[in-house]
C-alpha positions in Angstrom: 2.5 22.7 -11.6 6.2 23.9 -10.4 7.7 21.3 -8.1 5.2 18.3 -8.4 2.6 20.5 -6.7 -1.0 19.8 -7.8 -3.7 22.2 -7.3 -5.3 20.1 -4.2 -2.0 19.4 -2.6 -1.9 22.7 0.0 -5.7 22.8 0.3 -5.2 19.0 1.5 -2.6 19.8 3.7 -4.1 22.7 5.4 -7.3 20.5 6.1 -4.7 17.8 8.0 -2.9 20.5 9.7 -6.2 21.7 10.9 -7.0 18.1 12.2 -3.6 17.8 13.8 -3.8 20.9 15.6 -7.2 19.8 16.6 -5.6 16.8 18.5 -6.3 13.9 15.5 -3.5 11.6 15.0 -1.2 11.8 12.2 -2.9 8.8 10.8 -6.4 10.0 11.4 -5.2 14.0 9.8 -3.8 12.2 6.7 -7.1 10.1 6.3 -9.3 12.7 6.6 -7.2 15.4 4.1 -8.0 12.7 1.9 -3.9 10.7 2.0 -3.9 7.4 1.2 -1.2 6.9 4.0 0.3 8.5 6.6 3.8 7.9 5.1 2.3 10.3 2.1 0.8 12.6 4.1 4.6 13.0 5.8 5.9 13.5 3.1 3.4 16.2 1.3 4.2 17.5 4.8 7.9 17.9 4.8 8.1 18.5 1.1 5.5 21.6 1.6 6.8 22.6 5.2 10.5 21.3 5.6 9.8 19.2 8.6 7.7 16.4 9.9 4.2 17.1 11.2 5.6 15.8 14.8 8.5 18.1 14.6 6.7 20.5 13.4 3.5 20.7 16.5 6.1 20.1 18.8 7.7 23.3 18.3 
């Protein structure tokens, strides 16, 4: 796919978005979407979204 993207990549980060805006720490959101760290999940993040997932549920 264009850019790196794979076919579960937004799926996967729409399910730890969910969890985040649920309350679940970043570790616990990237965990669950199925990251095997939180540093990758951060990065899907700002790759996908342009900011971090801190930055961007602080808004």
């Amino acid at each position: 796919m264009p850019g790196g993207t794979n076919a579960a990549t937004v799926p996967r980060l729409l399910h730890g978005a969910r969890r985040l805006a649920e309350g679940d720490p970043v570790t616990t959101a990237a965990l669950k979407a199925g990251y095997d760290s939180t540093s990758a999940f951060i990065a899907a993040f700002r790759r996908h979204l342009g900011t971090t997932p801190g930055r961007y549920f602080a808004q």
